[in-house]
C-alpha positions as CSV (number, residue, x, y, z in Angstrom):
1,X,-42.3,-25.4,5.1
2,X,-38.4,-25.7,5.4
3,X,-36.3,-22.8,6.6
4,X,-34.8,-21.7,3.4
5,X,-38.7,-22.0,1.4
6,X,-39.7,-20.2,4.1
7,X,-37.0,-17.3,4.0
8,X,-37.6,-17.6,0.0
9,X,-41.4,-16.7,0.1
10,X,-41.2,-13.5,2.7
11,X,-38.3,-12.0,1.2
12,X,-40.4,-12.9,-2.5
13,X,-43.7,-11.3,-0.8
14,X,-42.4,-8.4,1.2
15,X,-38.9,-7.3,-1.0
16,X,-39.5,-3.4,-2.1
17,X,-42.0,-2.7,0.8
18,X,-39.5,-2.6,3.7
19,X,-36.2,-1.5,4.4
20,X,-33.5,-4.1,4.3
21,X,-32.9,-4.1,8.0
22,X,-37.0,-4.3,8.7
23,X,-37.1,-6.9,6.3
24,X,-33.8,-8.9,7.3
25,X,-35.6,-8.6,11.2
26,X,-38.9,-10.0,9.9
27,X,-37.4,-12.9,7.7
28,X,-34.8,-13.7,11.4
29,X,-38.2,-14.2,12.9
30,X,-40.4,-15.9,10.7
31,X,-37.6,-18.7,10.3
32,X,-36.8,-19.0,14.1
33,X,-40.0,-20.6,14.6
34,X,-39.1,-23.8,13.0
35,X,-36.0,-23.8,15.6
36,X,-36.0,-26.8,18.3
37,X,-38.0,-24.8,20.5
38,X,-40.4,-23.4,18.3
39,X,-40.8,-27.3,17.0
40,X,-41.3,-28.3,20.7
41,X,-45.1,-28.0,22.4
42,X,-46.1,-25.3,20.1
43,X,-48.7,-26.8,17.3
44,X,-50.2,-23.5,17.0
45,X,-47.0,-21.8,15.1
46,X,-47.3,-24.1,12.8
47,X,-51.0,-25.3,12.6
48,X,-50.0,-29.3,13.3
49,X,-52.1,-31.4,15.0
50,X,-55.1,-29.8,14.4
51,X,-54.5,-26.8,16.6
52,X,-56.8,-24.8,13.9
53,X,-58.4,-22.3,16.0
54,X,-55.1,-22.1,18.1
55,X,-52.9,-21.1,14.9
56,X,-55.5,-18.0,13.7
57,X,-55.7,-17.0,17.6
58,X,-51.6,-16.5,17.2
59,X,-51.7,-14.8,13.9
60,X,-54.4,-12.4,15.5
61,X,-52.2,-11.6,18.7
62,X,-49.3,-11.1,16.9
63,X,-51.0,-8.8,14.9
64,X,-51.7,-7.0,17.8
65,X,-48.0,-6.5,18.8
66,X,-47.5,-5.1,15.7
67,X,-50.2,-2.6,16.5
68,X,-49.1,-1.9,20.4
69,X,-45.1,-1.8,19.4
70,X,-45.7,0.9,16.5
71,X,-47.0,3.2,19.4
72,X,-44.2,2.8,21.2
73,X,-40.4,4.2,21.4
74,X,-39.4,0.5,20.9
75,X,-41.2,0.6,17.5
76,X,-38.5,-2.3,15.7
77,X,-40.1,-4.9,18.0
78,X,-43.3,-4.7,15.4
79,X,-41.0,-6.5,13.1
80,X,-40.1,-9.7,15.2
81,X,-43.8,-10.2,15.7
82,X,-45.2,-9.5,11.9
83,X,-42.1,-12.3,10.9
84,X,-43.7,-14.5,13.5
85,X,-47.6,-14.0,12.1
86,X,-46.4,-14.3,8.7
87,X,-44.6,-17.6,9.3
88,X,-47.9,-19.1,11.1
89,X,-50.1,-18.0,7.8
90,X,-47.7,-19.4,5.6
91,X,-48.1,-22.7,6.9
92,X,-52.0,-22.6,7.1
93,X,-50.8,-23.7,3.8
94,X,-48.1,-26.2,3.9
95,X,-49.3,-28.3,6.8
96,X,-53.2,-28.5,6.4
97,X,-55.3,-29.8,3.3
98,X,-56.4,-25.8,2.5
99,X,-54.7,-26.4,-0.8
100,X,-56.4,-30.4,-1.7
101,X,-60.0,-28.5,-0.6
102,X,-59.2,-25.9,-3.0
103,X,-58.4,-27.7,-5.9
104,X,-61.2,-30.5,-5.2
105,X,-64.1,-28.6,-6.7
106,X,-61.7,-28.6,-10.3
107,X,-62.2,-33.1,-9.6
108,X,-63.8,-33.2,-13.0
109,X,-62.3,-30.6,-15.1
110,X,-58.5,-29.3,-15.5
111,X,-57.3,-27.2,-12.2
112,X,-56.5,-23.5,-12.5
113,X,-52.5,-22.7,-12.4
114,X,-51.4,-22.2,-8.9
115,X,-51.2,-18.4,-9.6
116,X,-55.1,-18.4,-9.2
117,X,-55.8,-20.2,-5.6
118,X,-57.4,-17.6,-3.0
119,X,-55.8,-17.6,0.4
120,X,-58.5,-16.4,2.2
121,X,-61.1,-18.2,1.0
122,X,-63.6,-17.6,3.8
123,X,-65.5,-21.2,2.9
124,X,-62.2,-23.0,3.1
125,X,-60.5,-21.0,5.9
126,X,-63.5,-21.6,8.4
127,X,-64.1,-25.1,6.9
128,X,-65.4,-27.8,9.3
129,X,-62.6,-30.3,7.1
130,X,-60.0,-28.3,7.3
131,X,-57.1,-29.9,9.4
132,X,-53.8,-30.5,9.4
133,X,-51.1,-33.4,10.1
134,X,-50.3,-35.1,13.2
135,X,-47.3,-35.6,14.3
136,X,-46.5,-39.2,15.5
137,X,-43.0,-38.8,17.3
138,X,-40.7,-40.2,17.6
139,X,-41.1,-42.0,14.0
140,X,-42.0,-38.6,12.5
141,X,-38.6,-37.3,13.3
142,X,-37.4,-40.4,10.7
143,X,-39.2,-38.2,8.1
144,X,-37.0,-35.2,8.5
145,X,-34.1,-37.8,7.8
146,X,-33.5,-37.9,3.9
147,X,-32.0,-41.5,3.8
148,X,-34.9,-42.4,6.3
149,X,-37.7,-40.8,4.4
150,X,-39.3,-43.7,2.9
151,X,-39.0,-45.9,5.9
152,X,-41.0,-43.1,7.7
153,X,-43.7,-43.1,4.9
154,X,-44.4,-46.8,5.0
155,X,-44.8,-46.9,8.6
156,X,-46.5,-43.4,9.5
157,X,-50.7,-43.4,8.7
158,X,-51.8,-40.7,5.7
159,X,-52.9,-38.2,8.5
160,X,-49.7,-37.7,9.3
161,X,-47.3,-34.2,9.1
162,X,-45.1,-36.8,6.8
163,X,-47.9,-37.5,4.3
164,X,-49.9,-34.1,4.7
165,X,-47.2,-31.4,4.5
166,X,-46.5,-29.5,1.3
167,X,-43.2,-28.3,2.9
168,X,-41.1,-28.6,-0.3
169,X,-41.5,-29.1,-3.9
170,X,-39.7,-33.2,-4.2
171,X,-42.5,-34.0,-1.5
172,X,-46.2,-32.7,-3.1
173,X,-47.1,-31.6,-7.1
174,X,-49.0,-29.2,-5.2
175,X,-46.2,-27.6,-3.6
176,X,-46.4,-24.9,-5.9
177,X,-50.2,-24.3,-4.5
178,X,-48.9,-23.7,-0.8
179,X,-45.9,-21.7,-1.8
180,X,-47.8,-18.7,-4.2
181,X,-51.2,-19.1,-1.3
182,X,-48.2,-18.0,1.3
183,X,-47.0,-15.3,-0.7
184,X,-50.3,-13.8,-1.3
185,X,-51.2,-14.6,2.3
186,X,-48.0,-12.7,3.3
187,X,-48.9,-9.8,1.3
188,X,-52.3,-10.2,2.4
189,X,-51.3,-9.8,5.8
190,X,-49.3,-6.6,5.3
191,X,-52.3,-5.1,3.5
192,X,-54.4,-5.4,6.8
193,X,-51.9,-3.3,8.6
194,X,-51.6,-0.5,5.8
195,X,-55.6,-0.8,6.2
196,X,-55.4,-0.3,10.3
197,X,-52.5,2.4,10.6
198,X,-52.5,5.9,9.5
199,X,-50.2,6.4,7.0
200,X,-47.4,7.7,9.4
201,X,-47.2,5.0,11.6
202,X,-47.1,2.3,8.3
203,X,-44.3,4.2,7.1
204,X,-42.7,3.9,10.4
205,X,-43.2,0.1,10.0
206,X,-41.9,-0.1,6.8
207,X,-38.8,1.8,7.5
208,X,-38.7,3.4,4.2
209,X,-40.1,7.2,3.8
210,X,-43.3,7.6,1.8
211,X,-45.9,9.9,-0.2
212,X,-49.2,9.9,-0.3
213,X,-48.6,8.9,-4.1
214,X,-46.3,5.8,-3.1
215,X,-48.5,5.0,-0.3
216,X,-49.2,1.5,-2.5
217,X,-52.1,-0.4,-1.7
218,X,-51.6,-3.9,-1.0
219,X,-55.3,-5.7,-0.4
């Protein structure tokens, strides 16, 4: 997804549960991975060329900084690394076919809204046809290019990022798929955590002082 989409869906997912410099940090984060050098020799941030098993191994280890920071003095460093998970699950999304699997057993009747698609759907996550787009460089740089977009199309094979990616709304009809399946991933994600800390240390990763009665549940 593109950095501002990106931004869009974690402040839309995460607004009213964190503080506004915990959430500011987390948004910094997610977004930075789609700098040059998060773009550079690093599929599994993204989950392009097929590095499946590499992407959910980098959501799981960043979940576990979250974890290790928010037992230490240092605790603000949880939110760097939750930004960085949530910016990996939000493109299971946008650069793999989850979404076409999902909607391909509605072939022969009228597809649910996109409000309804399940981002976790254990069948589709651990799916033998799940993959994602390769990306042919240098052409698939051309893609990126507005005034070279359609050059890139007509030259770059369908099981490329260019072809594949639901990264913005002009690009895919089922844009809208990706973009709510990443905001309830996203959530999703931060209801694992309020599952696996006490109630202290979530608050402490929120940044905002809670009851037992406001102590909202997420999953």
């Amino acid at each position: 997804m593109l950095i501002p989409i990106h931004a869009e869906i974690t402040r839309e997912a995460l607004s009213g549960h964190f503080s506004s410099r915990a959430l500011n940090t987390i948004i910094a984060a997610n977004t930075r991975l789609d700098g040059l050098f998060g773009q550079i020799g690093h599929d599994e941030y993204h989950f392009d060329n097929n590095a499946i098993d590499e992407s959910y191994k980098y959501i799981n280890e960043q979940r576990g900084y979250v974890l290790a920071s928010l037992l230490t003095p240092n605790f603000s460093s949880a939110w760097p690394a939750f930004g960085r998970l949530t910016h990996t699950a939000q493109d299971l999304y946008a650069h793999t076919n989850y979404v076409s699997l999902w909607l391909s057993r509605y072939a022969d009747s009228t597809p649910p809204p996109p409000t309804e698609i399940d981002p976790v759907e254990k069948s589709l996550i651990h799916s033998p046809h799940l993959r994602s787009g390769k990306l042919y460089l240098p052409l698939e740089i051309l893609y990126f290019i507005p005034m070279f977009r359609k050059l890139a199309l007509s030259i770059l094979p369908y099981d490329s990022h260019a072809w594949m990616n639901l990264d913005s709304p002009e690009h895919n009809p089922q844009f809208e798929y990706a973009r709510i399946a990443a905001i309830k991933r996203t959530q999703y994600e931060l209801g694992i955590l309020q599952k696996l800390l006490p109630p202290e240390l979530f608050s402490r990763f929120t940044d905002i002082e809670t009851t037992s009665h406001e102590h909202e549940n997420f999953i």
